[in-house]
C-alpha positions in Angstrom: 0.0 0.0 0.0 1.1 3.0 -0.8 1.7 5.6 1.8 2.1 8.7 -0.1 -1.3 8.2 -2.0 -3.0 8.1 1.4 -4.1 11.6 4.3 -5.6 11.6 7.9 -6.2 14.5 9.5 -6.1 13.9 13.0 -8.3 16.5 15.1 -7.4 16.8 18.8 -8.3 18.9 21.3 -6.4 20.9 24.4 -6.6 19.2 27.6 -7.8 20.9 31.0 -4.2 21.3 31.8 -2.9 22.3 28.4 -6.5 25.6 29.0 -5.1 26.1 32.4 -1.3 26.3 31.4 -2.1 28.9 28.9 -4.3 30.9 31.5 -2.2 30.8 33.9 1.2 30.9 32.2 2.9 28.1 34.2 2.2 24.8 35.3 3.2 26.0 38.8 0.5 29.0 38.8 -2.4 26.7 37.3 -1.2 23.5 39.9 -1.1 26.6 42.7 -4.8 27.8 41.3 -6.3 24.5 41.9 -5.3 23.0 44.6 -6.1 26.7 46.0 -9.9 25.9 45.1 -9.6 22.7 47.2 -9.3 20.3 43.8 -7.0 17.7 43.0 -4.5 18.6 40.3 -3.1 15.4 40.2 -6.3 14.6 37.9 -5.4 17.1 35.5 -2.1 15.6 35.1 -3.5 11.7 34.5 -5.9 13.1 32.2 -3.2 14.9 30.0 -0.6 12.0 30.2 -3.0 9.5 28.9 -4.5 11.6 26.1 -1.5 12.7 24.9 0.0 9.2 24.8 -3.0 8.2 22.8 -2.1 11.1 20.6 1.3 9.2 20.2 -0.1 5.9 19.3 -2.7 7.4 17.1 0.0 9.6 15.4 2.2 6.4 15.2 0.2 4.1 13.6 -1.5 6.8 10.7 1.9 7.5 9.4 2.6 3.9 8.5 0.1 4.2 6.5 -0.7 7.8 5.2 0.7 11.1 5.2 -0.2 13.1 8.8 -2.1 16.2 9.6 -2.8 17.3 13.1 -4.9 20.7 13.5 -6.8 21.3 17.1 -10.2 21.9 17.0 -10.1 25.5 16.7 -8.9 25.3 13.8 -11.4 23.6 11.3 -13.5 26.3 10.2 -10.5 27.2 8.1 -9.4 24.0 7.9 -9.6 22.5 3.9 -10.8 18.6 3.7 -9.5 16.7 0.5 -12.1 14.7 -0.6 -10.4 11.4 -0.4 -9.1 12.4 3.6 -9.3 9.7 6.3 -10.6 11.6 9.6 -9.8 10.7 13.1 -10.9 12.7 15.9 -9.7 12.2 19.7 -11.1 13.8 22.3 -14.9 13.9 23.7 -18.2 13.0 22.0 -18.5 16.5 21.2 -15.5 17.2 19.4 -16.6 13.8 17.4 -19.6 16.0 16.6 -18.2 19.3 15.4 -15.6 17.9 13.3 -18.8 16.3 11.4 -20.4 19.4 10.3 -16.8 20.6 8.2 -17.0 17.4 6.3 -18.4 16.4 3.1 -18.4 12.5 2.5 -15.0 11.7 4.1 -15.0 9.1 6.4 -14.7 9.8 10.6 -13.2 7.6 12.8 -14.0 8.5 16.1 -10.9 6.9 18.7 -11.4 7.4 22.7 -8.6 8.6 24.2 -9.6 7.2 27.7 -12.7 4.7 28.0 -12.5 4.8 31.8 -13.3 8.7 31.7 -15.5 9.4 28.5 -18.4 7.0 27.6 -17.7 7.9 24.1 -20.9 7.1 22.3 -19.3 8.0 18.8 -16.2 7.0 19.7 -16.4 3.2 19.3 -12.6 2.8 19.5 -9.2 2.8 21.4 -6.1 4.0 20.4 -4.8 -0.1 20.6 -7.7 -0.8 17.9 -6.9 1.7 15.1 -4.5 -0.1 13.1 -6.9 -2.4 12.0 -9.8 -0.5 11.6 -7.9 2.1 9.4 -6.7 -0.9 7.3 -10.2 -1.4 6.5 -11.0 2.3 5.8 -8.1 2.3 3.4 -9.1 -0.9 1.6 -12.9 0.1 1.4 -14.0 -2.6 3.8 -15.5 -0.7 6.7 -19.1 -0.4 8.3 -20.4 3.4 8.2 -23.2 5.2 10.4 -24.7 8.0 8.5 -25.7 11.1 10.6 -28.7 12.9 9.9 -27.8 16.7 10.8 -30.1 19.6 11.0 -29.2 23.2 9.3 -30.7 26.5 9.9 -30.5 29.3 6.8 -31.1 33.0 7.3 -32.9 35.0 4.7 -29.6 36.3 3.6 -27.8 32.8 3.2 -26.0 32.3 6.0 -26.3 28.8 7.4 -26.0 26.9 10.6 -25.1 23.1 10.6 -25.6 20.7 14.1 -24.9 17.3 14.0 -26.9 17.2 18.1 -29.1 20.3 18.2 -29.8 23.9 17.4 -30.8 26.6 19.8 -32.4 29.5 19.0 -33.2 32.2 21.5 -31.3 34.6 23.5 -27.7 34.7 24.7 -28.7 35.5 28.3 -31.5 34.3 30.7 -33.7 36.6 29.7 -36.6 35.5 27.6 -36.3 35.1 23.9 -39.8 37.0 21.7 -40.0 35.4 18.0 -42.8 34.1 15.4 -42.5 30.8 15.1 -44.4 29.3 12.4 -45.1 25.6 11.8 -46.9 24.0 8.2 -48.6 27.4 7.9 -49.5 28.3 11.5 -48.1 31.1 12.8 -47.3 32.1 16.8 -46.1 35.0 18.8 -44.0 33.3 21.4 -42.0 34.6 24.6 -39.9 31.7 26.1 -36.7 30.6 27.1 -36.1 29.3 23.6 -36.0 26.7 21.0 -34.9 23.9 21.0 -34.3 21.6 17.6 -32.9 17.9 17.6 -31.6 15.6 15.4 -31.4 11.7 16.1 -27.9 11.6 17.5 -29.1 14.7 19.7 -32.1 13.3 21.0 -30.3 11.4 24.2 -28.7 14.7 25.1 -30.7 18.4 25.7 -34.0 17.0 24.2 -34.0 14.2 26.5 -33.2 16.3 29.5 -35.9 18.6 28.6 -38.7 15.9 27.7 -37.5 14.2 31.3 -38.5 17.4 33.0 -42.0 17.9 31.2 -42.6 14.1 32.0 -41.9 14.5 35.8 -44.2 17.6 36.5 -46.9 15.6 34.1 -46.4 12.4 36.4 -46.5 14.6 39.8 -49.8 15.9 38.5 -51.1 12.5 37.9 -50.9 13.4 33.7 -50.0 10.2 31.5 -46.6 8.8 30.9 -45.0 11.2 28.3 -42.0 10.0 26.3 -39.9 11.7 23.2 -39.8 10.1 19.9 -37.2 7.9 19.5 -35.1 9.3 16.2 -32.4 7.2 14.3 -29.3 8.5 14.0 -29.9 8.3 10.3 -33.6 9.2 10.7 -34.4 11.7 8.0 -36.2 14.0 10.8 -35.9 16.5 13.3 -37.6 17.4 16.7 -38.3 20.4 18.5 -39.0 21.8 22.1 -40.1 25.5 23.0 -38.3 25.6 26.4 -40.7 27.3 29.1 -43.5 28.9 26.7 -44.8 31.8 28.3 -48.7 32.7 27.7 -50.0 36.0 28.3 -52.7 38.2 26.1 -50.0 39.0 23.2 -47.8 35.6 23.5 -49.2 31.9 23.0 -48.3 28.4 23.7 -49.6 26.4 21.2 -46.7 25.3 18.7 -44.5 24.1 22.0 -43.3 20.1 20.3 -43.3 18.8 16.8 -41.5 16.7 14.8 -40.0 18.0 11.3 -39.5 15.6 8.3 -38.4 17.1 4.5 -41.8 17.9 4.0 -42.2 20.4 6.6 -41.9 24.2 6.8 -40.8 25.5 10.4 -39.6 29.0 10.9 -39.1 31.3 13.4 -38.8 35.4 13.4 -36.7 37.4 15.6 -38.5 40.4 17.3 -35.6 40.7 19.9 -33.6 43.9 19.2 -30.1 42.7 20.8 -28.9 39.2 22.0 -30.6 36.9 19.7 -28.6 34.0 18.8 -28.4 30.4 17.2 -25.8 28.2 17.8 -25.6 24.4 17.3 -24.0 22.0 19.5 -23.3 23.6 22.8 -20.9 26.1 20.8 -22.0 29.4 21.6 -19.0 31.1 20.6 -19.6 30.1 17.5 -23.5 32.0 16.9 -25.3 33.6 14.0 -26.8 36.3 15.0 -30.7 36.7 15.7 -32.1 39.7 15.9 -35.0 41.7 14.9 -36.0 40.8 11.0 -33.9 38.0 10.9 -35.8 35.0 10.1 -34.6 31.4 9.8 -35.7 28.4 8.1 -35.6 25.2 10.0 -34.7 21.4 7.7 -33.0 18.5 7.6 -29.9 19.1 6.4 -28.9 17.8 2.5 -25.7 16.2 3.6 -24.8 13.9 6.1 -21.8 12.7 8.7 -20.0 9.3 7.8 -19.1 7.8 10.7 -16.9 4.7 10.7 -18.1 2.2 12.8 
């Protein structure tokens, strides 16, 4: 096999220690800081150690094979994928996730750097086990998960992927006023937001929040409620208006649905400042929302390849 005709981009992430080190300048400050706070810094240290060592082995074993990129996670919006690129990602379920919405088609192998701290639900393998599964990704003998992602698009073209969820609403606590129209029906809504999941997603916010609505339903003797269960390749989408607010101008009727290709979901800011959607738990990372903006709400045409 030749190993110049083959890439992997490797995607990593900094470490606890690596944030604090550059916070605090020195490892001597950032040890000083936390065990200041009453924490255990020797914890920060294991962690490191053994994610870097997977680094190693990862690093090791790719460049047998293939030619070697490493970038860290900040760096993939301006990172170019080839299209033939083999993609490993190291790190948390989450970076697993963002790493999936740069891609187009190229394959994602998703390696735990330490199975006795992360559950790793798309990360289905260990630094030990790579070697043979990246033999079958370069021979065209591996088993793929497609990931249905959602996407929201602004009037003006800009557009939002999330391989988990979208949130629409404010950047602070205070409460988020929009139109939110669903398959014609339109609402004037003040809440604490919206809420939109995709299949992978649905284990993580929208289950919390479908937990809570199915606890205060049980304590007032209402019937079991439980979310639909979506596929991770499920062409369809869910969503939850978080703590609907009704009052003469505002309503609560459009507060759950579930979006397949042939529905038409929208929502209209009428918030001045502060307006935001972000996907994935990266707020840093936000389209703006404010008054006029409107976005559309849809499955998004492409999806994640995960290697599996």
């Amino acid at each position: 096999m030749e190993r110049g005709m083959n890439k992997v981009v490797l995607v990593t992430r900094k470490t606890r220690l690596t944030e604090l080190i550059r916070k605090y300048n020195t490892i001597e400050q950032a040890k000083f800081y936390i065990e200041h706070m009453g924490a255990d810094f020797s914890d920060y240290i294991r962690e490191d150690e053994k994610y870097r060592k997977a680094v190693e082995k990862i690093m090791a074993v790719s460049e047998k094979y293939a030619r070697v990129q490493q970038i860290d996670r900040e760096f993939l919006p301006n990172m170019i994928f080839g299209q033939n690129d083999i993609v490993i990602a190291t790190g948390q379920d989450g970076l697993v996730a963002n790493v999936l919405k740069y891609l187009n088609g190229q394959p994602l192998i998703g390696v735990n750097p330490d199975s006795l701290r992360w559950d790793g639900i798309l990360l289905p393998f260990e630094a030990g086990e790579l070697e043979g599964i990246l033999l079958k990704v370069l021979g065209g003998s591996h088993a793929v998960k497609e990931i249905t992602m959602a996407q929201a698009v602004t009037q003006d073209g800009q557009i939002m992927l999330a391989v988990n969820d979208l949130f629409v609403g404010q950047k602070t606590h205070v409460s988020a006023r929009y139109d939110i129209t669903w398959n014609g029906i339109t609402e004037y809504q003040s809440s604490s937001g919206v809420i939109i999941s995709t299949g992978l997603g649905s284990t993580g916010w929208y289950k919390s929040v479908m937990t809570q609505a199915a606890g205060i339903a049980r304590k007032f003797g209402g019937k079991k409620l439980e979310g639909e269960r979506m596929g991770w390749s499920e062409n369809s989408l869910a969503f939850i208006v978080r703590e609907p607010f009704p009052s003469r101008a505002t309503g609560t009727q459009i507060v759950y649905g579930k979006l397949t290709g042939s529905d038409h979901f929208k929502i209209l800011s009428k918030m001045p400042e502060n307006g935001v959607v972000f996907s994935d738990g990266m707020e840093n990372d936000a389209v703006e929302f404010n008054a006029g903006t409107e976005i559309t709400i849809q499955i998004a045409p492409k999806k994640g390849i995960l290697v599996v």
